[in-house]
C-alpha atoms as an extended CHARMM CRD file, in Angstrom:
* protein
*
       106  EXT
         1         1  UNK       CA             75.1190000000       75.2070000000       84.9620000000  PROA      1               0.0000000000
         2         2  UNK       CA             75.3630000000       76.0250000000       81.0210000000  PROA      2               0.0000000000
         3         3  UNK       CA             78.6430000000       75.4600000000       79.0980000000  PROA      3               0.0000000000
         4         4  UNK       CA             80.8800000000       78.3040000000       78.4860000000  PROA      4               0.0000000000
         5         5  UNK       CA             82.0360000000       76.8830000000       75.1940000000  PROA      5               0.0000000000
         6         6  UNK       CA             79.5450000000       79.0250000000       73.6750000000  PROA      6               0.0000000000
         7         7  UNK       CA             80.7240000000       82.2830000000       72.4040000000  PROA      7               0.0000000000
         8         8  UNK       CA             83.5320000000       83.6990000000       73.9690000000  PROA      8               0.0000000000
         9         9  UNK       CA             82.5800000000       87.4910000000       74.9270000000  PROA      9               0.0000000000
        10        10  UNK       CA             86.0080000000       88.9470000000       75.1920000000  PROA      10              0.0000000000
        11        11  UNK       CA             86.8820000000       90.6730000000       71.8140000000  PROA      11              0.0000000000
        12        12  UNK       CA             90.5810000000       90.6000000000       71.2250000000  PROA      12              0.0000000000
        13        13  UNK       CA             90.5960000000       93.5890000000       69.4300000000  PROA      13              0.0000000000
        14        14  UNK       CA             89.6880000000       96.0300000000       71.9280000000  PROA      14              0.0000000000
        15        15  UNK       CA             92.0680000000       94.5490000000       74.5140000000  PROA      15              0.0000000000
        16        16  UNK       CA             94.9380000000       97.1520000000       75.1110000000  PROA      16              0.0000000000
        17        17  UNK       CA             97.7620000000       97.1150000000       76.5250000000  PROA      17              0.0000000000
        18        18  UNK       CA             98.2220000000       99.8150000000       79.9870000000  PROA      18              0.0000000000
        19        19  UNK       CA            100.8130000000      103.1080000000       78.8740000000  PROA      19              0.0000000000
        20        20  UNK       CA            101.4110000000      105.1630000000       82.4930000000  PROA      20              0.0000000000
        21        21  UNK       CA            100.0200000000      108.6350000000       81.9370000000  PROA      21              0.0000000000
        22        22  UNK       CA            103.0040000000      111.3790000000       80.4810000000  PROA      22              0.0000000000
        23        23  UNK       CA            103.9130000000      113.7830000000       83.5220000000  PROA      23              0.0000000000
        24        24  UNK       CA            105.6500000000      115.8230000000       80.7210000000  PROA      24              0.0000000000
        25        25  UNK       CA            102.2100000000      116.7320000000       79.4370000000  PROA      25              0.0000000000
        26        26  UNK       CA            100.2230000000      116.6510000000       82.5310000000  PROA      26              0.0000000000
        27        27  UNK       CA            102.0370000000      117.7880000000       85.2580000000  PROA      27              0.0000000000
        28        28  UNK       CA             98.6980000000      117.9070000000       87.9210000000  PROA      28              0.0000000000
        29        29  UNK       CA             99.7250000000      114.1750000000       87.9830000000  PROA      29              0.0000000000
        30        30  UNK       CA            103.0420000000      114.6630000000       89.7040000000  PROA      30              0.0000000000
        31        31  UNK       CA            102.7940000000      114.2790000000       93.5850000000  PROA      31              0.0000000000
        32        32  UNK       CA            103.2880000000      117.0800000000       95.8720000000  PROA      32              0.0000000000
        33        33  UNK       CA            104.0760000000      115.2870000000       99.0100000000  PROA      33              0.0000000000
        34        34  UNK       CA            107.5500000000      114.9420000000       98.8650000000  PROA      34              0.0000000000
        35        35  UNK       CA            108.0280000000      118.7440000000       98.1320000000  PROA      35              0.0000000000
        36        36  UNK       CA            105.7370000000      119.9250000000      101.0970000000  PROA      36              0.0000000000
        37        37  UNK       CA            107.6010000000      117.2190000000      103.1360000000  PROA      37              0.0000000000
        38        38  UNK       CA            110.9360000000      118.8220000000      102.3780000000  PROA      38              0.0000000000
        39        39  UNK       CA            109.9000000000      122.1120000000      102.9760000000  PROA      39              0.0000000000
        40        40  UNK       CA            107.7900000000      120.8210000000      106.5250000000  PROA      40              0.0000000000
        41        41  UNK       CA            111.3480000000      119.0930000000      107.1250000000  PROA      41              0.0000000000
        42        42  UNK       CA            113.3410000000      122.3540000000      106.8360000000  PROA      42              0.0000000000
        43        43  UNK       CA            110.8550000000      124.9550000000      108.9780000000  PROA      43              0.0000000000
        44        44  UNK       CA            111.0420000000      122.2770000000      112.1950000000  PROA      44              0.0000000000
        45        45  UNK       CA            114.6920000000      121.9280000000      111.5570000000  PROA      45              0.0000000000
        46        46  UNK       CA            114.7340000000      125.4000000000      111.8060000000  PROA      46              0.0000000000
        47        47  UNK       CA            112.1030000000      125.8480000000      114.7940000000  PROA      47              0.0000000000
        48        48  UNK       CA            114.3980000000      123.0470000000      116.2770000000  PROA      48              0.0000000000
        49        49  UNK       CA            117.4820000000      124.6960000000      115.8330000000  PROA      49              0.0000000000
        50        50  UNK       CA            116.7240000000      128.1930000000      116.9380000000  PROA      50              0.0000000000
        51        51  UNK       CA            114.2290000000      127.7740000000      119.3270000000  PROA      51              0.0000000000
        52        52  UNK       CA            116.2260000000      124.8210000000      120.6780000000  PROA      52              0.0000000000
        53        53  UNK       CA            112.9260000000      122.4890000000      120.5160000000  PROA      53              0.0000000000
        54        54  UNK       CA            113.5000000000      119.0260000000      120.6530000000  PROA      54              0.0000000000
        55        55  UNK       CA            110.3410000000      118.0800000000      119.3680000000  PROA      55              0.0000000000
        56        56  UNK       CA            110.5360000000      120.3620000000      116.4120000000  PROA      56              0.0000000000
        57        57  UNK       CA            113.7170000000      118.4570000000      115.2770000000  PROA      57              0.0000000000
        58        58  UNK       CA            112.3600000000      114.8360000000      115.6040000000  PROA      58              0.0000000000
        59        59  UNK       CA            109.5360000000      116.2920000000      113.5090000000  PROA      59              0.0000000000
        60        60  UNK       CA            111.9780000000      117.4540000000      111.2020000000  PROA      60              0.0000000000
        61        61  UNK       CA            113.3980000000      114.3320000000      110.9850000000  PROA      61              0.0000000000
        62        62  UNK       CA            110.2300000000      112.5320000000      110.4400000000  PROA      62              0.0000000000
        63        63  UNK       CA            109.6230000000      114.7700000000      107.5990000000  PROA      63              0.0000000000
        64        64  UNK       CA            112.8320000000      114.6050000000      105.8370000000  PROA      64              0.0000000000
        65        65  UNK       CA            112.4770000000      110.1040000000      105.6980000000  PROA      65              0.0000000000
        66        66  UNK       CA            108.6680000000      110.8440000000      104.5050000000  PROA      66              0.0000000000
        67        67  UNK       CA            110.3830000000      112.9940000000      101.5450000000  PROA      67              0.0000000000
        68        68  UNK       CA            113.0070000000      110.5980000000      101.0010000000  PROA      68              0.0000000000
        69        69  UNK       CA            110.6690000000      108.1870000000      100.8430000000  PROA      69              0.0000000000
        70        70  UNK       CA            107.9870000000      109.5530000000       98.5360000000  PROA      70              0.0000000000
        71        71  UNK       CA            110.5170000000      110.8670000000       96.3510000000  PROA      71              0.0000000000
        72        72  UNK       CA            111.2430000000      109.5780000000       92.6050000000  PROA      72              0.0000000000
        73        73  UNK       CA            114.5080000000      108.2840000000       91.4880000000  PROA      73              0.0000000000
        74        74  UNK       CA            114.5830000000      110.6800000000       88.8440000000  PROA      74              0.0000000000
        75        75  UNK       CA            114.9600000000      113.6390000000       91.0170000000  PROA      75              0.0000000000
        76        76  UNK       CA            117.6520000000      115.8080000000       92.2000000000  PROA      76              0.0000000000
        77        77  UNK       CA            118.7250000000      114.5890000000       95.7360000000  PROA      77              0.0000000000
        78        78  UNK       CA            120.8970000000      117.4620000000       96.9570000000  PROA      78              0.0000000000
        79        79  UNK       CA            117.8750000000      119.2140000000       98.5030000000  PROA      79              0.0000000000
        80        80  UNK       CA            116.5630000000      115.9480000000       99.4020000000  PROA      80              0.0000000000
        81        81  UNK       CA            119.7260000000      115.3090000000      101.2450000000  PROA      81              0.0000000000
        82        82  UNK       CA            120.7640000000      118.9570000000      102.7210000000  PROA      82              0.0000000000
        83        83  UNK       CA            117.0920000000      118.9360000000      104.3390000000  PROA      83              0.0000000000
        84        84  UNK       CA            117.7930000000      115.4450000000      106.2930000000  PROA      84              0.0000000000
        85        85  UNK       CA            121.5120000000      116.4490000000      106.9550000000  PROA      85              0.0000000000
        86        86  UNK       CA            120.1520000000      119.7370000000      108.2360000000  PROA      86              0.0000000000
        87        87  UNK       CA            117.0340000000      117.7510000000      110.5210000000  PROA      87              0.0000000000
        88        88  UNK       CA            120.0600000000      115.6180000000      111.9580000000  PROA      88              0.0000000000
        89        89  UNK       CA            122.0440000000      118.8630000000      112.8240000000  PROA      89              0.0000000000
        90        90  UNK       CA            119.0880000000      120.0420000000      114.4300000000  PROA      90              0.0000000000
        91        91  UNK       CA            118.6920000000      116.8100000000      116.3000000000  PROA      91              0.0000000000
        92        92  UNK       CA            122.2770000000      116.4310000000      117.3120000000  PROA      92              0.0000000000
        93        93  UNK       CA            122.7980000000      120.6830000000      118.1340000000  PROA      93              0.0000000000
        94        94  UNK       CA            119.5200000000      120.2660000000      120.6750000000  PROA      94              0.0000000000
        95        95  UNK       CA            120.9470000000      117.4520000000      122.5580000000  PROA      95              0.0000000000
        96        96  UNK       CA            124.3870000000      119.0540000000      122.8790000000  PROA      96              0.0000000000
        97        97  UNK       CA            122.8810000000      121.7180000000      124.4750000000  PROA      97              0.0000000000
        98        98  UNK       CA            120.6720000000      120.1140000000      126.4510000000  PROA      98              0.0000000000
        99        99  UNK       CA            121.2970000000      116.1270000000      127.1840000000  PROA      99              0.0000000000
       100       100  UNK       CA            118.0010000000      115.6150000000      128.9930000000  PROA      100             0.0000000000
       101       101  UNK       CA            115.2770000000      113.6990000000      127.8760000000  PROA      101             0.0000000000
       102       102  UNK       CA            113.2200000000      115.8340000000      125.5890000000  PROA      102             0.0000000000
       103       103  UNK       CA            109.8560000000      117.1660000000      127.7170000000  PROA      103             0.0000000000
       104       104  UNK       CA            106.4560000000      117.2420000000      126.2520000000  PROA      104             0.0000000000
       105       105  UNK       CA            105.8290000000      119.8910000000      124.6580000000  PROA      105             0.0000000000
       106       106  UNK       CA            102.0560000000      120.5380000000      126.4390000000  PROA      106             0.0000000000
């Protein structure tokens, strides 16, 4: 086993510090998920709604936490919001209707 006294092969000059990557100048680095998630989240609301599908409105739900979730804090939560309001309605309007367990849908 040799000694690591020796020369130390780290430079401290080249060490740098990590800076996050500007979205303002890149904007490929932004995520899409939480977009397509919202819009996913309004079509089965929608299909659920309508249609009267149970299954499209849990979906809907499902979709509206995932864009919650993925979201930034930075952005604008009144779409964020009217999509998972509007997955609820769609929830809540299908059971109204119809209060019996939901039926798989194959």
């Amino acid at each position: 086993m040799t000694v690591n006294n020796m020369a130390d092969p780290r430079r401290p000059n080249k060490i740098f510090r990590y800076k996050a990557p500007n979205t303002e100048t890149n904007p490929t680095l932004e995520d899409p998920t939480p977009d397509y998630m919202n819009l996913l989240g309004m079509i089965f609301s929608m299909c659920g709604l309508m249609l009267k599908l149970k299954w499209c409105a849990w979906i809907a739900v499902y979709c509206s936490f995932i864009s919650f979730a993925n979201s930034r804090s930075s952005e604008d939560t009144k779409q964020m919001m009217s999509s998972f309001m509007l997955s609820i309605s769609a929830v809540v309007m299908s059971y109204l209707q119809n209060p019996q367990p939901m039926s798989p849908p194959w």
